[in-house]
C-alpha positions as CSV (number, residue, x, y, z in Angstrom):
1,X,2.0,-16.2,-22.8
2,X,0.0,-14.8,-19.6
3,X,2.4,-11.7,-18.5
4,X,2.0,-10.7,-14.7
5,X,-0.1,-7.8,-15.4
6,X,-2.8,-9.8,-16.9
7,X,-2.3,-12.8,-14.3
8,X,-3.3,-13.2,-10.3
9,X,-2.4,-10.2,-8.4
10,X,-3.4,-9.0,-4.7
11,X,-3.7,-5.7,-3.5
12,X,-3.5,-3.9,-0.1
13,X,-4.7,-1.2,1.5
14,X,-5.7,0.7,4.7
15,X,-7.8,3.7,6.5
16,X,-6.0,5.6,9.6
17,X,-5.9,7.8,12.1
18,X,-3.4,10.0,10.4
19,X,-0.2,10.0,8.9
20,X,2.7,9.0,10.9
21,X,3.3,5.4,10.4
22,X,5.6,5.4,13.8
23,X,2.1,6.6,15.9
24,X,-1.2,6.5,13.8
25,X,-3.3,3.2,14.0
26,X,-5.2,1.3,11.4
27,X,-9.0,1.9,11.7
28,X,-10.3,-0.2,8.6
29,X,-8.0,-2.3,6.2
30,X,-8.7,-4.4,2.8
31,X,-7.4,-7.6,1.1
32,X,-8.6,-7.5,-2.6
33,X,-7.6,-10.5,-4.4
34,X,-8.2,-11.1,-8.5
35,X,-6.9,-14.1,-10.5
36,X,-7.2,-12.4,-14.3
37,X,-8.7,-9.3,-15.4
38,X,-12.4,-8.6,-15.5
39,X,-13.2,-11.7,-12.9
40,X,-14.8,-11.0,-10.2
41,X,-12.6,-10.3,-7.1
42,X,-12.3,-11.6,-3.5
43,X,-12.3,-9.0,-0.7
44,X,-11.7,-9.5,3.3
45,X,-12.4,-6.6,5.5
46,X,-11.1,-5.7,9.0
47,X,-12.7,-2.6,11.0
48,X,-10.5,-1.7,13.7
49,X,-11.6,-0.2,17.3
50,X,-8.0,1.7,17.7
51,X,-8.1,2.3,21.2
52,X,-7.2,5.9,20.3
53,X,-8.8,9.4,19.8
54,X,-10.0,9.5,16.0
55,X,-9.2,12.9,14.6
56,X,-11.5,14.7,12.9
57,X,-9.6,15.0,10.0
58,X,-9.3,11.6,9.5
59,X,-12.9,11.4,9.7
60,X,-13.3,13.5,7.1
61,X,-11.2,11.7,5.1
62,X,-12.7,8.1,5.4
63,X,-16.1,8.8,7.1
64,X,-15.2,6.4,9.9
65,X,-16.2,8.1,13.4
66,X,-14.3,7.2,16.8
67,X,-18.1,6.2,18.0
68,X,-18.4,3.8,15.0
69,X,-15.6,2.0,15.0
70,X,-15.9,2.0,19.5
71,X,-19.6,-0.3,18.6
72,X,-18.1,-1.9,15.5
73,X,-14.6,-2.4,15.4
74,X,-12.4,-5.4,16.9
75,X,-9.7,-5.0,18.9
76,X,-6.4,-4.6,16.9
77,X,-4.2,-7.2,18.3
78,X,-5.9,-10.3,16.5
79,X,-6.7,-8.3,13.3
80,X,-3.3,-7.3,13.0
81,X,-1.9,-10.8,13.2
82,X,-5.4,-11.8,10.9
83,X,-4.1,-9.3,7.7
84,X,-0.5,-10.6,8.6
85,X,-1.2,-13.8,7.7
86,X,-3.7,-13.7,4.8
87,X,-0.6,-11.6,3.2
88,X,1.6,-13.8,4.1
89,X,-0.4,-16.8,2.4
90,X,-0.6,-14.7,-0.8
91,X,2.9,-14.4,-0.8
92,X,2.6,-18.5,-0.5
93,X,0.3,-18.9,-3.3
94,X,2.9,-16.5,-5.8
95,X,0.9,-13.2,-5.6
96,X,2.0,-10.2,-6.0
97,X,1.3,-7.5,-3.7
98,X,0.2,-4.2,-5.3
99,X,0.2,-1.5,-2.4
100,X,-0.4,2.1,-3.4
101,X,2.6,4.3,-1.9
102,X,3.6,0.8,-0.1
103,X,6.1,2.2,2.8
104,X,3.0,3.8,4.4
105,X,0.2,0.9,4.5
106,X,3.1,-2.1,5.2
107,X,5.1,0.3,7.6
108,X,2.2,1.2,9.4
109,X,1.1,-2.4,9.8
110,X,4.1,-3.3,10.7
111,X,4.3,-0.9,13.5
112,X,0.9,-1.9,15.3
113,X,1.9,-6.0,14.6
114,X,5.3,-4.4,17.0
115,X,3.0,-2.8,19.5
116,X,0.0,-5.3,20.0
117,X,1.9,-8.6,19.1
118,X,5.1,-8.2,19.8
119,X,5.9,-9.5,16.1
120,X,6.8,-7.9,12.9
121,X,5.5,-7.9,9.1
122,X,9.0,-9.5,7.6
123,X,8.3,-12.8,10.1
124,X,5.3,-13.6,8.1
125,X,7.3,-13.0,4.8
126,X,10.4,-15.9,5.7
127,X,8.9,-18.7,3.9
128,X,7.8,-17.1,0.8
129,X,9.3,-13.4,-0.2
130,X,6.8,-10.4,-0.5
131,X,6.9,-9.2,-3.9
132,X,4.8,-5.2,-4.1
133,X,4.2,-3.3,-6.6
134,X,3.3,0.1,-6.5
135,X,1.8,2.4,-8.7
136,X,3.0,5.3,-7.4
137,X,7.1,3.9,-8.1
138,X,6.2,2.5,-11.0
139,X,4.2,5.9,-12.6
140,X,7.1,7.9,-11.4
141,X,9.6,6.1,-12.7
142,X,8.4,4.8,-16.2
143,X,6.5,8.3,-16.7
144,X,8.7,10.3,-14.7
145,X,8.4,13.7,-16.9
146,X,4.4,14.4,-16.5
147,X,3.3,17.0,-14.7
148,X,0.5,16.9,-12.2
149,X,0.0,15.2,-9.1
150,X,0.1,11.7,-8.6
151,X,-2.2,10.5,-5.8
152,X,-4.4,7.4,-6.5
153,X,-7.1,9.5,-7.6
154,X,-5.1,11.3,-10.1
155,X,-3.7,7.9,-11.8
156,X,-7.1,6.8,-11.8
157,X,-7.9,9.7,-13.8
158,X,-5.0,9.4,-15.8
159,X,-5.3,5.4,-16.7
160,X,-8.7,5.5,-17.2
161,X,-9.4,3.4,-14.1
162,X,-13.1,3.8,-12.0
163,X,-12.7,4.4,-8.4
164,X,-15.7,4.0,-6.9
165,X,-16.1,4.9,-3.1
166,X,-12.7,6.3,-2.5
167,X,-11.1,6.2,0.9
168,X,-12.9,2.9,1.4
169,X,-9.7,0.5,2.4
170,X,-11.5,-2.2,-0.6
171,X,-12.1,0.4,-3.4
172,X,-8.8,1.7,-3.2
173,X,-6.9,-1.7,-3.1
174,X,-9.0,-2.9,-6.7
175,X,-8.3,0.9,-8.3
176,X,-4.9,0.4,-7.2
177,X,-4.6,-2.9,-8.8
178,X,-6.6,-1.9,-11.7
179,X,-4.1,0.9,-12.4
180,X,-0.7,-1.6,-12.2
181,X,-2.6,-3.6,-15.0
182,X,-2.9,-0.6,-16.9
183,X,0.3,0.6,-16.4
184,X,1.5,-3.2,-17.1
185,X,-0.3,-2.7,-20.9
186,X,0.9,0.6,-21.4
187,X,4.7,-0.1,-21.0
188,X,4.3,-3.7,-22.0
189,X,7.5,-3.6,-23.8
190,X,9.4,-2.1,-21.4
191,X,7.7,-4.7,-18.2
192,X,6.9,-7.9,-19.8
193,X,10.1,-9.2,-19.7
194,X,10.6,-8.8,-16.1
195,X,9.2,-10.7,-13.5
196,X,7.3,-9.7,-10.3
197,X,10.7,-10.4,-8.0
198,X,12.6,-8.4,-10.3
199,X,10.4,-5.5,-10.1
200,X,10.5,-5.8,-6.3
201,X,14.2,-5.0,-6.7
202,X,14.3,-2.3,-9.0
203,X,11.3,-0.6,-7.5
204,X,13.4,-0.4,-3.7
205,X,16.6,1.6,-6.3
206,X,14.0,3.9,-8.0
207,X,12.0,4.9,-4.9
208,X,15.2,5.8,-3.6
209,X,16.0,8.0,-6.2
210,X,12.8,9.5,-6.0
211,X,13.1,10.3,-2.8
212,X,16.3,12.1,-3.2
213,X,15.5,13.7,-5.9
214,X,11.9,15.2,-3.7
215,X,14.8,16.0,-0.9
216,X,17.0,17.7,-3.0
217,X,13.7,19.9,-4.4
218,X,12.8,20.6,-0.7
219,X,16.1,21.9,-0.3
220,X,15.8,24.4,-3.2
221,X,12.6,25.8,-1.5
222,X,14.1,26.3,2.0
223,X,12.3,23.2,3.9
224,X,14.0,20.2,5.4
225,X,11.4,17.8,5.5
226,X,13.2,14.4,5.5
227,X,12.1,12.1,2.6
228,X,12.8,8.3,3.6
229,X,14.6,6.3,0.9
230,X,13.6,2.8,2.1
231,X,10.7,0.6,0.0
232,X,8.4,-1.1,0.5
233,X,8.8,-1.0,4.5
234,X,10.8,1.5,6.4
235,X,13.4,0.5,9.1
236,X,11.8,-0.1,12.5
237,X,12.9,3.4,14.8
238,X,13.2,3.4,18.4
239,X,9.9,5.1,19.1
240,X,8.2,2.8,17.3
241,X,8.3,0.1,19.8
């Protein structure tokens, strides 16, 4: 038997202007798609002209200038609606999604599909149901007492994983999806038996214990930081649109 770890699996991920999913924009974004372990993947690539100031921190981050992307980058509306669909037809084909701290990349997305096509991410999701998984919910919860930080970086490190190129929207997606496989043979016994849709589920209930349990520390230390509880996409607010 082929367990989901081992099988087909796509992976997401994105570079921005910054971190507030209800006002940042996508600059670059990746589609990395591999159908067994050790075969070669597929990758699409969108740069992204934002229409926006690019900070310079986030230049620093991902070494995409506001100049480059201006002579390189398309214009977001139709490559919004472009990685919509090409998730939306992995969903099709049974894929599961693996998105590295998921309610930022599919919130985000789902923000600029609001504000350049009027749409939203679930209306690409109603024929076939998004099933993510994320490496950062299921670390947390099925390692929950190890110390240390747990960026994508970190589980590399930790799972013995190559990243290669990080803060590229392509490298990150594969180390991401490298690191559910090894976190799928590493608690085989405890994820074998469950199935892609059933990890969907039970990832929304532990992120949102996670999440409480990282508001009720902030609370201890005197800051009141909200932590949102919703996975994989947060609920649209009204300054979103």
């Amino acid at each position: 038997m082929t367990f989901w770890y081992e099988g087909p699996l796509a992976a997401f991920d994105t570079e921005t202007t910054g971190v507030d999913v209800e006002t940042d924009r996508i600059v670059s974004a990746a589609v990395v798609v591999q159908d067994a372990p050790g075969t070669r993947p597929r990758v699409s690539r969108w740069l992204v002209n934002p229409g926006v100031p690019v900070p310079a921190e986030a230049t620093a981050v991902h070494g995409l200038t506001e100049e480059h992307l201006q002579h390189n980058g398309r214009w977001p509306s139709p490559v919004m609606e472009e990685i919509a669909r090409e998730l939306g037809e992995q969903a099709m084909r049974g894929r599961p999604l693996v998105v590295m701290n998921a309610p930022f990349d599919l919130t985000l997305l789902d923000r600029e599909l609001r504000r350049h096509r009027a749409s939203s991410l679930e209306r690409w999701f109603a024929s076939a149901p998004l099933r993510v998984l994320d490496p950062r919910v299921l670390d947390k919860h099925l390692d929950r007492y190890r110390k240390g930080r747990r960026t994508l970086t970190d589980l590399c490190a930790h799972y013995g994983v190559a990243l290669e190129g990080a803060h590229d929207a392509a490298a990150d997606a594969l180390a991401a999806m490298e690191v559910v496989r090894a976190l799928g043979r590493r608690f085989a016994t405890r994820l074998e038996r469950l199935s892609p849709a059933e990890l969907h589920t039970l990832q929304a209930t532990w992120h949102a214990a996670q999440a409480r349990g990282l508001q009720a520390w902030f609370a201890r230390n005197g800051a009141e930081e909200p932590v949102d509880t919703a996975w994989p996409l947060r609920p649209e607010l009204p300054a979103a649109a």
